[in-house]
C-alpha positions in Angstrom: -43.2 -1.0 -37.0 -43.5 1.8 -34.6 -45.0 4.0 -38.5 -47.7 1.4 -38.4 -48.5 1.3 -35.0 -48.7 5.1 -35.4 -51.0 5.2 -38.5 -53.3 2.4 -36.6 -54.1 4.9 -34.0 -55.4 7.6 -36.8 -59.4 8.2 -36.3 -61.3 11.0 -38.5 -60.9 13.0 -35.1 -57.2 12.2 -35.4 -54.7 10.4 -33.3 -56.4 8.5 -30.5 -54.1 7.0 -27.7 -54.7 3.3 -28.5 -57.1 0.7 -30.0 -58.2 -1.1 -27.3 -59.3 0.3 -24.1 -57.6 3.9 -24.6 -59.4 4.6 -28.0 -59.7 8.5 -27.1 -57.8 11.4 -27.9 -56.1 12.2 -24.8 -53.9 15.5 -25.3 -50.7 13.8 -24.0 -50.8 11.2 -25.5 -52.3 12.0 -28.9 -50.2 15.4 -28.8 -47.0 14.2 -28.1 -47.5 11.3 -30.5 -47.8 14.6 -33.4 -44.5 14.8 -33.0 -43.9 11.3 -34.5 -47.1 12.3 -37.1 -45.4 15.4 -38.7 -41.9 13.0 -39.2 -44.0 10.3 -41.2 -45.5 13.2 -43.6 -49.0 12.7 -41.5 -49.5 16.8 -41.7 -53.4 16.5 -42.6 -53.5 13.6 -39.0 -51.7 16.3 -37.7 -54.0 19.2 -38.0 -56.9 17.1 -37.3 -55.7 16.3 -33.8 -55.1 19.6 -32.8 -58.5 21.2 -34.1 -60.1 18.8 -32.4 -59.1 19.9 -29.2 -59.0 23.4 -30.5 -62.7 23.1 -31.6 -63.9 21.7 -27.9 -62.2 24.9 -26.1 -63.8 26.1 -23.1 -65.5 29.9 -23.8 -62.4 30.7 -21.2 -59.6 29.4 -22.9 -59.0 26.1 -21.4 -58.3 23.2 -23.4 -60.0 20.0 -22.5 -57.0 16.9 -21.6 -59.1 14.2 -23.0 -61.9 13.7 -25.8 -64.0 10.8 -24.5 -65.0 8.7 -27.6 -66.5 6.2 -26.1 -68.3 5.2 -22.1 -65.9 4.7 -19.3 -66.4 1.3 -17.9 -64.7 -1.3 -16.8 -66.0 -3.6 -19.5 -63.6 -1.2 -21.8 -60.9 -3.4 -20.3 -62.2 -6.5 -22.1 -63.2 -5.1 -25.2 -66.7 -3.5 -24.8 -66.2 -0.6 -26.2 -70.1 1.7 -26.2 -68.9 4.7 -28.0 -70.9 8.5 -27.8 -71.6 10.0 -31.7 -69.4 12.6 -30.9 -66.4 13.1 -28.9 -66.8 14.8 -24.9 -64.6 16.9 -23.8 -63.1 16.3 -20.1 -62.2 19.0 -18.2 -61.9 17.3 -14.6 -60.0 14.3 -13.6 -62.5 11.7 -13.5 -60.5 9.9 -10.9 -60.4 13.1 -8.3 -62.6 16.0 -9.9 -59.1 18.3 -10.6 -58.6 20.4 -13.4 -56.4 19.1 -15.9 -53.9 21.5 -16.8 -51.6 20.1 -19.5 -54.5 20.3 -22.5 -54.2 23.7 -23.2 -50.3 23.6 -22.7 -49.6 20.3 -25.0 -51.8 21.8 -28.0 -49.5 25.0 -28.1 -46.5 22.9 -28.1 -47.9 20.7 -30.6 -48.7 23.8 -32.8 -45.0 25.3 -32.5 -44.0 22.1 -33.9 -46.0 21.5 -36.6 -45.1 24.5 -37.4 -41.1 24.1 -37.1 -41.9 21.4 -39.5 -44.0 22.9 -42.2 -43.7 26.3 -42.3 -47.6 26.7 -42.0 -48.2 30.3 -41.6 -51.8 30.1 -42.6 -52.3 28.1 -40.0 -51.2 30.2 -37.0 -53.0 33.1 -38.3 -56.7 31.3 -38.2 -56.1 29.8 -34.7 -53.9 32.3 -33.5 -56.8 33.7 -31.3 -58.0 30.4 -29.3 -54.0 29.8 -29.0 -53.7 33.1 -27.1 -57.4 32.5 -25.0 -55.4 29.1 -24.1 -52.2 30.2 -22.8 -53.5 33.4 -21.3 -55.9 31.1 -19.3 -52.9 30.0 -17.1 -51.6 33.2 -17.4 -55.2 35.2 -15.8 -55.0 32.3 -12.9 -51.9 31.7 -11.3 -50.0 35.1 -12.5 -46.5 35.0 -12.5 -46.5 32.3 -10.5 -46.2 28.0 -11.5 -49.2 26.1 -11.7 -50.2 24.1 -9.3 -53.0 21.1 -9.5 -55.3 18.9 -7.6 -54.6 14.9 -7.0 -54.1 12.6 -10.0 -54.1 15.4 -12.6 -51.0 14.9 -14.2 -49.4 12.2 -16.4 -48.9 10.2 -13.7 -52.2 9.5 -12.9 -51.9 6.7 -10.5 -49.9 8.7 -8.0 -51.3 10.8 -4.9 -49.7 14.4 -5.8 -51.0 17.8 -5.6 -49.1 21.3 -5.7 -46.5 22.4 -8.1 -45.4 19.5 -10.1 -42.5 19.1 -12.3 -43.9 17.8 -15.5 -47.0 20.3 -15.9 -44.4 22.9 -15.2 -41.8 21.9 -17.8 -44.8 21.8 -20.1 -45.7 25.2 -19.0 -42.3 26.8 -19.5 -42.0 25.3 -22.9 -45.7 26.6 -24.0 -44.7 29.8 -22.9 -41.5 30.0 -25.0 -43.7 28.2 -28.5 -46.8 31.2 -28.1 -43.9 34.0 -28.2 -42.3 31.9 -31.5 -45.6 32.0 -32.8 -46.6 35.3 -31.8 -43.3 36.2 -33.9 -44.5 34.0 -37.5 -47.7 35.7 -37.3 -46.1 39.2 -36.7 -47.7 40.3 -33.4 -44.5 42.3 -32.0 -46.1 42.8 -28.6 -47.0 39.4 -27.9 -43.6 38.3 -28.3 -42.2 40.0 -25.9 -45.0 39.1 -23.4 -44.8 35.4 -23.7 -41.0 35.3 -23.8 -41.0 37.7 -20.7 -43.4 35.2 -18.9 -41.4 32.5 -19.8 -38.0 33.9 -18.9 -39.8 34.2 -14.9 -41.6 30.9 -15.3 -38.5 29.5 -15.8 -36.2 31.6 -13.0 -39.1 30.1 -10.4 -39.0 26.8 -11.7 -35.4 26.8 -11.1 -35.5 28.0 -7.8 -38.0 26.0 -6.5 -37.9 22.6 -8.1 -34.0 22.2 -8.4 -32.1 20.9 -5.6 -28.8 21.0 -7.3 -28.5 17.5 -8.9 -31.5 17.5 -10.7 -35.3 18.7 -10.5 -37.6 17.4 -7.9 -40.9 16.0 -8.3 -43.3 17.8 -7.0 -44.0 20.5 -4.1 -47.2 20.3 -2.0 -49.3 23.4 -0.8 -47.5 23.3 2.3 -44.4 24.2 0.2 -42.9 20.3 1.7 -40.7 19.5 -0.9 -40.8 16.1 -2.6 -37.6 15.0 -3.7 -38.1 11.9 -5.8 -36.6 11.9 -9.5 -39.0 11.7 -12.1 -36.8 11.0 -15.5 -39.3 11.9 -17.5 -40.1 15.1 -16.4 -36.5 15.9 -16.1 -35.5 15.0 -19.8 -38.5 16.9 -20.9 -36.4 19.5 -19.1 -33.4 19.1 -21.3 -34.7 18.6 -24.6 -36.6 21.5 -24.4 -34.0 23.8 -23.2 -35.0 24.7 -19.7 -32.6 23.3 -18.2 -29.2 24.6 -18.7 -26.1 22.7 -20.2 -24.6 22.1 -17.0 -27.8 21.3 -15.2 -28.8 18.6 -18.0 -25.3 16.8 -17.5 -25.8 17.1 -14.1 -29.4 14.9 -14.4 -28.2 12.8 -17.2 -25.4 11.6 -15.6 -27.4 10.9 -12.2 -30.1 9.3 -14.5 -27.5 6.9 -15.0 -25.8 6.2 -11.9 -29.3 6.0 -9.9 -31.8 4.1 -12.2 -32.2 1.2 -13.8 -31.3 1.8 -17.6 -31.9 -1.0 -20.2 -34.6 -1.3 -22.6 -35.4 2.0 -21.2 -35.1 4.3 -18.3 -37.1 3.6 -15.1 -39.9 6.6 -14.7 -39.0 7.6 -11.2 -36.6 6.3 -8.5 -36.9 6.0 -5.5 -40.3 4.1 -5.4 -43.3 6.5 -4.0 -45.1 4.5 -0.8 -48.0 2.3 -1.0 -50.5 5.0 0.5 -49.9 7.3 -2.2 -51.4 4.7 -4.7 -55.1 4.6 -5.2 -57.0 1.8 -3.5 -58.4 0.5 -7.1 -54.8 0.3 -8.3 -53.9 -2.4 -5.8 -57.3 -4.0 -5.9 -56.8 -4.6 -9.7 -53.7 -6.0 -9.2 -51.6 -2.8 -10.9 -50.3 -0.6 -7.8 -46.9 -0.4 -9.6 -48.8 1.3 -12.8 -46.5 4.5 -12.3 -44.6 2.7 -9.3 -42.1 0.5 -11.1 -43.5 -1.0 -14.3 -41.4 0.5 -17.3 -42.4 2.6 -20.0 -40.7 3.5 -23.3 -41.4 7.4 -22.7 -38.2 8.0 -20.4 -36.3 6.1 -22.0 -37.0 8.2 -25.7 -36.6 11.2 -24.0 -33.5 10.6 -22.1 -31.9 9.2 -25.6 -33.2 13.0 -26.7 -31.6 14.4 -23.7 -28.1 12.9 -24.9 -28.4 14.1 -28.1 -29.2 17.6 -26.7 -25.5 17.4 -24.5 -24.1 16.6 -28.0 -23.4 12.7 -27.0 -24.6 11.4 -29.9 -23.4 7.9 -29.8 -24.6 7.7 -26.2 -28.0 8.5 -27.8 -28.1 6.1 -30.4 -27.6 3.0 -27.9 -30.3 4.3 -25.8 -32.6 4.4 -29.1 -31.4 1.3 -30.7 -32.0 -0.9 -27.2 -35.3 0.6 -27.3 -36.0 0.1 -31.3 -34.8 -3.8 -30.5 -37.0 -4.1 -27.8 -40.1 -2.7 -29.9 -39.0 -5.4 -32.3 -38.7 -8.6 -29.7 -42.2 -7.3 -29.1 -43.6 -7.0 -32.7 -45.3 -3.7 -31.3 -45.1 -0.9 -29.4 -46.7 -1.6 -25.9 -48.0 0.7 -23.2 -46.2 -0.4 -20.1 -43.8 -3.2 -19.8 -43.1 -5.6 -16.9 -39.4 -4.8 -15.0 -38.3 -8.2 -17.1 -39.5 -6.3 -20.5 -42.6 -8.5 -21.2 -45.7 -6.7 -22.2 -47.7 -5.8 -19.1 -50.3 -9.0 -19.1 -52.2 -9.8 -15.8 -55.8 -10.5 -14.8 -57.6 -6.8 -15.1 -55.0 -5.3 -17.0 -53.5 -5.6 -19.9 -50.8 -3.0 -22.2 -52.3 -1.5 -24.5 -51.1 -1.9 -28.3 -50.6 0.1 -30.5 -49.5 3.0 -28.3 -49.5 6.1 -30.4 -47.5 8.7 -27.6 -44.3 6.3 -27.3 -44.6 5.1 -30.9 -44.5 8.7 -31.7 -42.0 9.8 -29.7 -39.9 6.7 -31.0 -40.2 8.2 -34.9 -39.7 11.8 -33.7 -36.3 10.5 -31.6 -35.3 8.5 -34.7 -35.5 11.4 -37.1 -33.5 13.4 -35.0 -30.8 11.2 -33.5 -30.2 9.5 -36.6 -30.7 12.1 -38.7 -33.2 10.4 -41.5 -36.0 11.2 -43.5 -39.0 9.2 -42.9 -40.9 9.5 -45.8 
């Protein structure tokens, strides 16, 4: 099921995030959702996705986070899609005008993997160059020091946060840590050492600021206040890609479990962020709890990783299976879910379905928890 919901989501652009109101390639969504791709023997879906962002780079290096298919309207919401010719790539949040940092960072990542998987070395070489002009852009602007964004520029999109924030930063470590493995397959000694230099003190300052012991907080603002709300999935990206250490990912996992709500999947964040830091059209459409307490399938896939990482196998395999029975309830893979596990369904919003990031994610997990070969 979650194979098909994938392959539904495949344009001649590659993978889009949905088929209803999200039809555009939005690089977290249709990046992680490679990671599913490359598990179901989609290599040529694959490649597509990632030139496409590739081939709208900025002349600097950055790495647009969405290619907009079609007109942003509300009407997109009841199935009016006007779409351009060609895809646009966006640069700025459309909600708050903020450079969106995780484009660039997500199409590295994506690379390292499909490279992991295939042993491509062809296909390093011809991109290696606009690979380098995209990490290096972070790199030129914010030094040795971790990124920091403007309002609404990060997956959670429906939250007021600006500063250093955890997921971007997690996203930044691990780019850092995929251009040196590339730098390797293509032979370039000296970038190798560069990237895995920068990640090593990337990863010291991450530490230091953002963990406060029992797991890493959310975000810091410019004022260096700290924020101390977990965000799972920020944090499990944490462990399953290493930057965390063993006893710091026990250390969240087993909070994860004593503090949130785990059944079909894991809550996103605990403890709830206030009303004022929700935009005004959020609660107006009737969807304030969009990244405030409805449930989503991507914590929950990468905490089931997260286990697996610690070596608690078993423990991973529930977490998965609870998820795969829920998909199946379902008879799809759905956005966002309602805290009782219904589709989300209300006047002016509606889940999207297919979902390509968490039916992605769901393959990738799969493959790798339970060991099997997908195609």
């Amino acid at each position: 099921m979650a194979s098909c919901a994938l392959r539904a989501c495949v344009t001649p652009h590659g993978i889009i995030a949905g088929t209803h109101h999200f039809v555009d390639l939005w690089a977290r969504d249709s990046l992680f959702a490679v990671w599913g791709a490359l598990e179901i023997g989609e290599y040529g879906t694959v490649r597509a996705t990632i030139d496409a962002f590739l081939h709208t780079q900025r002349s600097d290096g950055l790495i647009a986070y969405r290619l907009l298919r079609a007109r942003v309207s509300p009407l997109r919401y009841f199935g009016v899609i006007s779409y351009y010719k060609e895809p646009i790539a966006n640069f700025r949040s459309y909600q708050s005008g903020g450079l969106v940092l995780d484009g660039g960072l997500l199409t590295v990542i994506a690379v390292a993997q499909y490279v992991r998987t295939t042993n491509d070395i062809q296909y390093i070489k011809n991109r290696y160059n606009s690979l380098f002009q995209a990490i290096t852009w972070y790199v030129a602007r914010f030094k040795d020091d971790v990124l920091s964004e403007w309002y609404l520029c990060e997956w959670m999109d429906a939250v007021y946060k600006r500063g250093n924030i955890l997921y971007t930063n997690v996203l930044y470590a691990k780019a850092l840590h995929d251009m040196s493995y590339l730098a390797q397959k293509v032979g370039k000694k000296r970038d190798v050492h560069i990237f895995e230099e920068k990640a090593n003190v990337i990863e010291k300052k991450l530490n230091s600021l953002f963990w406060n012991g029992t797991y890493y907080i959310d975000w810091i603002s410019h004022s260096r206040k700290k924020h101390i709300f977990f965000n799972t999935h920020a944090n499990m990206l944490a462990v399953h890609f290493g930057i965390a250490t063993h006893v710091q990912a026990e250390s969240i996992c087993i909070y994860a479990l004593h503090k949130c709500v785990v059944d079909f999947t894991l809550e996103s964040s605990t403890p709830r962020y206030p009303w004022w830091r929700i935009p005004l059209y959020n609660h107006m459409a009737g969807i304030g709890d969009y990244h405030n307490g409805l449930r989503w399938l991507q914590p929950g896939i990468q905490y089931a990783l997260a286990l697996y990482t610690l070596g608690k196998v078993r423990s991973a395999q529930r977490m998965l299976g609870a998820i795969a029975e829920h998909i199946n309830n379902y008879d799809g893979v759905y956005e966002v879910y309602e805290k009782s596990g219904r589709p989300v369904q209300r006047l002016f919003y509606k889940a999207e379905e297919p979902f390509a990031w968490s039916a992605g994610l769901f393959l990738y997990a799969t493959a790798v928890i339970f060991k099997r070969k997908l195609f």
